[in-house]
C-alpha positions in Angstrom: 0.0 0.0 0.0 3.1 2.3 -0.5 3.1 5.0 -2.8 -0.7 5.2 -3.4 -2.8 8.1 -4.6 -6.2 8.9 -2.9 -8.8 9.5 -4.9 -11.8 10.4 -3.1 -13.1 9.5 0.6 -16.6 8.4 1.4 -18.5 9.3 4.3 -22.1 8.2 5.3 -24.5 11.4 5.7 -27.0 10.9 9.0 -29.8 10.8 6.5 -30.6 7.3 5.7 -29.4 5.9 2.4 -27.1 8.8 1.0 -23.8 8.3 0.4 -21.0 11.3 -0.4 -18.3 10.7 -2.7 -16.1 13.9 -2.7 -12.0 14.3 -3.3 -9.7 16.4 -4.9 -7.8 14.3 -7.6 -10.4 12.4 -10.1 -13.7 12.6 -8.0 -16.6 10.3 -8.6 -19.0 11.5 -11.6 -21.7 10.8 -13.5 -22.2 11.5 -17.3 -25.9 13.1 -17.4 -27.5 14.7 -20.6 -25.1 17.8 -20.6 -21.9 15.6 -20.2 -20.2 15.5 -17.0 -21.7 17.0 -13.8 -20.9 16.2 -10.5 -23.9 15.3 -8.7 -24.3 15.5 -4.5 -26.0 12.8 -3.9 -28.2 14.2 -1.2 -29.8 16.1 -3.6 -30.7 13.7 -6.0 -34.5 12.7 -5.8 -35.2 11.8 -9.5 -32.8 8.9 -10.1 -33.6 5.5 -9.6 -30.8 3.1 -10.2 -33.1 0.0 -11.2 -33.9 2.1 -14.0 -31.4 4.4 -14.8 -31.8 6.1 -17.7 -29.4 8.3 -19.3 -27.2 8.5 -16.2 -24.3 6.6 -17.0 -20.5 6.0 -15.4 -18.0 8.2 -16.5 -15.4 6.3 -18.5 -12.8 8.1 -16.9 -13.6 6.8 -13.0 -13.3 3.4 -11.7 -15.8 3.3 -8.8 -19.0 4.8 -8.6 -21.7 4.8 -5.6 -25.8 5.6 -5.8 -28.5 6.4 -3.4 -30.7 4.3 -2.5 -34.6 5.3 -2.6 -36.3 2.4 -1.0 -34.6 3.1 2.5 -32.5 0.0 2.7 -28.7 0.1 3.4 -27.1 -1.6 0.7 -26.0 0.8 -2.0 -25.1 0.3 -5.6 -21.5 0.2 -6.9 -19.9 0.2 -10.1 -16.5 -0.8 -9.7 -14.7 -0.8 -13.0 -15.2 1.6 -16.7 -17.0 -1.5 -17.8 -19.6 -2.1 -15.3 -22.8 -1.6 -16.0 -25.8 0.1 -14.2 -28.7 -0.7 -16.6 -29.5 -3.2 -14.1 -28.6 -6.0 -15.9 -25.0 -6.2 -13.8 -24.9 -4.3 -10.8 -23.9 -5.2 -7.2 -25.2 -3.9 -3.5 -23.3 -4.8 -0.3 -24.5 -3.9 2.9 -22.9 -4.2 6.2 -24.2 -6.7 8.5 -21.7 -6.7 12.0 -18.9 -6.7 13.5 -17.7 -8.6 16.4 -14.6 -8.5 18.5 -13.2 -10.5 21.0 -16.5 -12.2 20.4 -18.9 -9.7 21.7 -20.7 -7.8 18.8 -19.7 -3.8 18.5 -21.5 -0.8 17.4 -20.0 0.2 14.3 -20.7 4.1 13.5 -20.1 6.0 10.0 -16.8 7.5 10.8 -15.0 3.8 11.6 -15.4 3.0 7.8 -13.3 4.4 5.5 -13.5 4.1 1.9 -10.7 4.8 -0.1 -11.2 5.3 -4.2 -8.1 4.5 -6.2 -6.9 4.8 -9.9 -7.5 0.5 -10.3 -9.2 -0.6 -6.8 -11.7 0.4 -4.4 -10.7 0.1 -1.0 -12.7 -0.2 2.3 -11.1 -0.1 5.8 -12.9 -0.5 9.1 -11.3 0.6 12.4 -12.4 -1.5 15.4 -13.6 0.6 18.4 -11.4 -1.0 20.7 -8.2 -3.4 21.0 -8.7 -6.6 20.5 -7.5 -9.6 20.1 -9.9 -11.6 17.5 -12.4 -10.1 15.1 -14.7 -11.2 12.8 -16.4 -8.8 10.6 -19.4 -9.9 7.8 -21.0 -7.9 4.7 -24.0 -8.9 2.9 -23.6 -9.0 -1.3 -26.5 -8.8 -3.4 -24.7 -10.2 -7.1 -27.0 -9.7 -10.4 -25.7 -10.5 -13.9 -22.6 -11.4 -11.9 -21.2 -14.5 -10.6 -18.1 -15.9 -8.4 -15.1 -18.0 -8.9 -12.0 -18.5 -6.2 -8.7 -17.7 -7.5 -6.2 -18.3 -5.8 -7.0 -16.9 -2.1 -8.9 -14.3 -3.8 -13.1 -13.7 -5.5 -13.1 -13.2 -8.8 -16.7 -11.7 -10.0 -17.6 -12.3 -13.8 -20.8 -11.5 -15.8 -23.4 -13.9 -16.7 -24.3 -12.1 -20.1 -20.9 -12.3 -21.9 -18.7 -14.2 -19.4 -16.3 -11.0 -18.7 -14.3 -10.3 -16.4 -15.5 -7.4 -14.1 -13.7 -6.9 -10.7 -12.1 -9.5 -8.1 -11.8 -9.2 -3.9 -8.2 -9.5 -2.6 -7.5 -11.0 0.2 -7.7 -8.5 3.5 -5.1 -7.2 5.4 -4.6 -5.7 8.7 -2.8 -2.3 8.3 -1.0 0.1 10.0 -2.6 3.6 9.4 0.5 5.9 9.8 2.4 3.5 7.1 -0.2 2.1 5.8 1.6 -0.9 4.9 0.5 -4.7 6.0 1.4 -5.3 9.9 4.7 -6.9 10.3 6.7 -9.0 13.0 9.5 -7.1 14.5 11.7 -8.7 12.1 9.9 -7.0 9.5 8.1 -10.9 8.5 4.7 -10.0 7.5 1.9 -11.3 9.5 -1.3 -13.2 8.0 -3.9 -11.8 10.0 -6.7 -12.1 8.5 -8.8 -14.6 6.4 -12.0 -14.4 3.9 -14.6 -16.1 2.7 -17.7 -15.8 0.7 -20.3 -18.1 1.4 -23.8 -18.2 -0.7 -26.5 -17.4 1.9 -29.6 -17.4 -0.1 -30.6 -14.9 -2.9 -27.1 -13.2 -1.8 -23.8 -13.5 -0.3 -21.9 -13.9 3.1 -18.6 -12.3 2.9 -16.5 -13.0 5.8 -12.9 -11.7 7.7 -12.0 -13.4 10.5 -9.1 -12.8 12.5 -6.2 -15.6 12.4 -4.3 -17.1 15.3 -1.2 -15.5 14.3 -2.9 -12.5 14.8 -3.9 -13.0 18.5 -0.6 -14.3 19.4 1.2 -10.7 17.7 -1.5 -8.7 19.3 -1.0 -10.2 23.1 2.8 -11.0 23.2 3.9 -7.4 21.8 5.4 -8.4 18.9 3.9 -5.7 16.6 6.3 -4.1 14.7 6.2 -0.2 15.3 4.7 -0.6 18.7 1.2 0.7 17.4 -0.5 -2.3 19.2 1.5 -2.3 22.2 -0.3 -2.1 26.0 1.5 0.6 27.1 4.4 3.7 26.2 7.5 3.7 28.0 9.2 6.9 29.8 12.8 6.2 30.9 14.3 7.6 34.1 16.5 10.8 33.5 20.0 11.2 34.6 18.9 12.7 37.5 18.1 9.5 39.1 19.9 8.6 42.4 19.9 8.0 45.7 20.6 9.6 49.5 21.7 7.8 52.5 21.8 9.0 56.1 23.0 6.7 59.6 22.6 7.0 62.8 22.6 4.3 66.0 19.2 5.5 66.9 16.6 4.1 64.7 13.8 7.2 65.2 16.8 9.2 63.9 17.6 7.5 60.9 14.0 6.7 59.7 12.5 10.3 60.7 15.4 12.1 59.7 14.9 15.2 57.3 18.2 15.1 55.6 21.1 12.8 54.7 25.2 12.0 55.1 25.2 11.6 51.4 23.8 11.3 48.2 24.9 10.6 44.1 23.1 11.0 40.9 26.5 9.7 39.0 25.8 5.6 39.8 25.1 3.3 37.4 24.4 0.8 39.6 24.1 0.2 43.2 24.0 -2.9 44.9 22.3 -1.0 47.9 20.1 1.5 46.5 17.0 0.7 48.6 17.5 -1.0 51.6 17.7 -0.1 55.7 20.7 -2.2 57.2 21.8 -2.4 61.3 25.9 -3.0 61.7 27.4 -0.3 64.5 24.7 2.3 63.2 21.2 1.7 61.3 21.3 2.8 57.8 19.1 3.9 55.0 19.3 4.3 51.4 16.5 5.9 49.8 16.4 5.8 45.7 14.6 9.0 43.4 13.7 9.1 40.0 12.3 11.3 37.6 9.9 11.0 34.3 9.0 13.4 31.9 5.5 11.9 30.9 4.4 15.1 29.3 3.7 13.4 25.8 1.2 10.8 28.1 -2.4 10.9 28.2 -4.3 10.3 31.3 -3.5 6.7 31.8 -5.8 3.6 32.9 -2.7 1.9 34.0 0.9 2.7 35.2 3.8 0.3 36.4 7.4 1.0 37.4 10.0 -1.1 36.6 13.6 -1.2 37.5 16.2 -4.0 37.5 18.3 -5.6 40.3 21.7 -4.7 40.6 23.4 -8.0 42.6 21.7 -7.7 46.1 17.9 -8.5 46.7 16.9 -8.9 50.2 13.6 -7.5 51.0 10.7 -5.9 49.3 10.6 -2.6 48.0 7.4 0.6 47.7 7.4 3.4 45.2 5.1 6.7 46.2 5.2 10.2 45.1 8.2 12.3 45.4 9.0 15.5 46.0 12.7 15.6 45.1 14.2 18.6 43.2 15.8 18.0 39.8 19.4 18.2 41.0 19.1 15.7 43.9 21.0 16.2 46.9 21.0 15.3 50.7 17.7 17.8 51.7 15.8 15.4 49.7 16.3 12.3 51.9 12.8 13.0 53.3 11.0 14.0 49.9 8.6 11.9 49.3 4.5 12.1 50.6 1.7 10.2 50.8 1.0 6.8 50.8 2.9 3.7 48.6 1.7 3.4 44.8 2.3 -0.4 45.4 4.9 -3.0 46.2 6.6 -6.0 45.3 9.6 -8.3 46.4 12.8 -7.2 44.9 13.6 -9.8 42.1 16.9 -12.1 41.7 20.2 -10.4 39.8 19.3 -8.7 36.7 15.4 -9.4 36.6 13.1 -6.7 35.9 11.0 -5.9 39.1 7.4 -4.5 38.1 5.2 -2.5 40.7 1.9 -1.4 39.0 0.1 1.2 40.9 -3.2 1.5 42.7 -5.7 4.3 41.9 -3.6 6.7 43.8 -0.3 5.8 42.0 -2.1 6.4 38.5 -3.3 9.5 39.8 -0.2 11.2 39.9 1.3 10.7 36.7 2.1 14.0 35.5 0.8 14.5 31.7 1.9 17.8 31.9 5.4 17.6 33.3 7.5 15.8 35.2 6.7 12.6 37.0 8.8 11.8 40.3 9.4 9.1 42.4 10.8 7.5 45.4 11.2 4.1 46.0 11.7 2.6 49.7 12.7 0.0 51.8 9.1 -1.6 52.5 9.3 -3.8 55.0 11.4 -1.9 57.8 11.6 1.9 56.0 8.0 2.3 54.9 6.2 0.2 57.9 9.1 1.9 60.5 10.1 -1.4 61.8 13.6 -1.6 62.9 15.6 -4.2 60.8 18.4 -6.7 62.9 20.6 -7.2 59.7 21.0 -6.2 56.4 17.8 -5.4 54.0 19.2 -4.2 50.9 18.4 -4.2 46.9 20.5 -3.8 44.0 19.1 -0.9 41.2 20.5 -0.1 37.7 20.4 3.5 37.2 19.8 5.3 33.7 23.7 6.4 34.1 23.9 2.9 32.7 24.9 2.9 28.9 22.2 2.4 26.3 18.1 2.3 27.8 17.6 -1.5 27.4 18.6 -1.6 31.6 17.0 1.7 32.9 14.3 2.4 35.0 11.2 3.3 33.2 7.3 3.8 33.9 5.3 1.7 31.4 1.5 3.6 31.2 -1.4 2.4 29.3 -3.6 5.2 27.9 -7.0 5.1 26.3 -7.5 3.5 23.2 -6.7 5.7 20.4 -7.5 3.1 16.9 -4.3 2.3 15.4 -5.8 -0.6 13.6 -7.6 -0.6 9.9 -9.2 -4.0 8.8 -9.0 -3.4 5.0 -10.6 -5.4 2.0 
């Protein structure tokens, strides 16, 4: 679908049975008795496709659309120079559902999109929410016409002189920024779509269904482009850190406004959050920023971070209040109550915390996101620890992104995918 030339874009009007065909290169027309005018359709009241007349299809467009008078849904379509619309060869299609992950959606005007080209008609759908399987079923009324399978695709020839008229290739799912078929992240194409067309009386069934390759891209993230992925990522900024502050009395330590030391130049740390008791107690306390201003208001947010060598204990994340040049006056910076918490993973695992109402709350679409992550189990619940408590954390200091800190947040579905026949 690279390199393609839109013709014209159809829209449904709210009044039943019209259909618009406008666009600036090589719009739909009709030849009338003057030679070619360009006709709204809303306004036409005196043309009945069954019979009609001395309207005819303009040699010079491939597709062409009619109003329906009789109040039914399916419209008329002339898809090639050739076709006719005496009525002798003509077909109507009509939309009968959609359904995905098996419960049937409302499908409104603006979610189909018809695209007019120089040799095909093309019509896209856009599901109304993620999903994971689809099926989606028109209704083809054929006269003068018949079908024959060609090799994956419907080829549709006339019963008066056995010519060819059009065909139906086989569906894709696209990606509407490229517009280009969905690939893995190798850049393999994925089949994700089969059709059929079943006879179903006096008419036609014609069916996509989603494939199982499909499902498996759409839940294990392997989408190319990310356009189907749960969630953006944010990365922790170089101002990521930590402060540390001792003392032998444990009220001291824990309630303690600022600390002995602090760094925003680690890498790593294989005691980045974690209370310890030797001579003195000790606590390290870890910050980290996120500029989420390109995020929406999420429905879901989780922080991840990977552990650097020790993991002892479990570990909280809540708001902070840090400045963006950390230093020792933020050891206390943080406020209000933990977004969640989790026990700190083996040596080089991922540790995911995904936050409660309040954590999702205060993700900052606007600015920057900040956070400090605790101790939990003797820090947060101010319980005095006998020994050591401590867990490992790769900073963004660390070459590359692939071992940072980041906050993965869902937003609301925006469609980013086009069924397209």
């Amino acid at each position: 679908m690279t390199n393609m030339r839109l013709i014209s874009r159809t829209t449904c009007s709210p009044e039943p049975g019209i259909l618009h065909c406008r666009g600036p290169h090589n719009p739909i027309g009709y030849i009338g008795p003057g030679g070619l005018d360009w006709i709204d359709l809303g306004n036409v009241t005196t043309q009945r496709l069954a019979s009609v007349g001395d309207v005819t299809l303009a040699a010079k467009n491939v597709v062409s659309v009619g109003r329906r008078l009789d109040g039914r849904a399916e419209k008329f379509i002339g898809l090639r120079p050739d076709c006719k619309q005496d009525g002798t060869e003509q077909l109507e299609w009509g939309f009968e559902g959609a359904e995905f992950d098996g419960n049937k959606a409302e499908v409104r005007p603006d979610d189909i999109l018809v695209w007019n080209f120089r040799q095909r008609c093309r019509m896209l759908l856009t599901p109304p929410a993620k999903c994971t399987t689809f099926r989606v079923v028109f209704r083809l009324h054929l006269t003068g016409l018949r079908v024959e399978a060609r090799d994956g695709e419907f080829w549709i020839f006339s019963t008066i002189d056995g010519g060819f008229r059009f065909r139906i290739r086989r569906p894709a799912v696209i990606d509407p920024l490229t517009k280009d078929p969905v690939c893995d992240l190798d850049g393999t194409p994925i089949e994700c779509v089969r059709h059929s067309l079943v006879k179903d009386g006096d008419s036609w069934l014609y069916v996509k269904d989603s494939t199982e390759a499909f499902a498996k891209a759409a839940t294990d993230g392997r989408l190319s482009a990310g356009w189907l992925l749960d969630a953006d990522t944010y990365y922790s900024t170089t101002a990521d850190g930590y402060v540390f502050l001792s003392n032998s009395v444990w009220s001291t330590v824990h309630n303690g406004s600022t600390g002995s030391s602090s760094s925003t130049s680690d890498s790593t740390k294989d005691n980045a959050i974690g209370v310890g008791l030797t001579i003195s107690y000790g606590i390290f306390r870890s910050f980290f920023l996120f500029d989420t201003t390109a995020a929406n208001t999420p429905v879901s947010a989780r922080f991840l971070a990977k552990t650097y060598q020790n993991n002892n204990s479990d570990v909280c994340v809540q708001e902070g209040t840090q400045g963006d040049s950390l230093t020792t006056a933020d050891y206390d910076a943080f406020t209000g109550e933990e977004f969640g918490h989790v026990t700190w993973g083996a040596d080089g695992t991922f540790n995911e915390i995904s936050f409660n109402e309040l954590g999702i709350s205060k993700v900052n679409t606007e600015g920057i996101t900040y956070l400090c992550a605790r101790e939990y189990s003797h820090d947060y619940m101010n319980y005095a620890p006998e020994g050591a408590n401590y867990n490992g954390v790769y900073y963004a200091n660390r070459s590359g992104v692939a071992e940072d800190p980041y906050l993965s947040i869902t937003e609301p579905y925006q469609p980013q995918v086009m069924i397209i026949s």
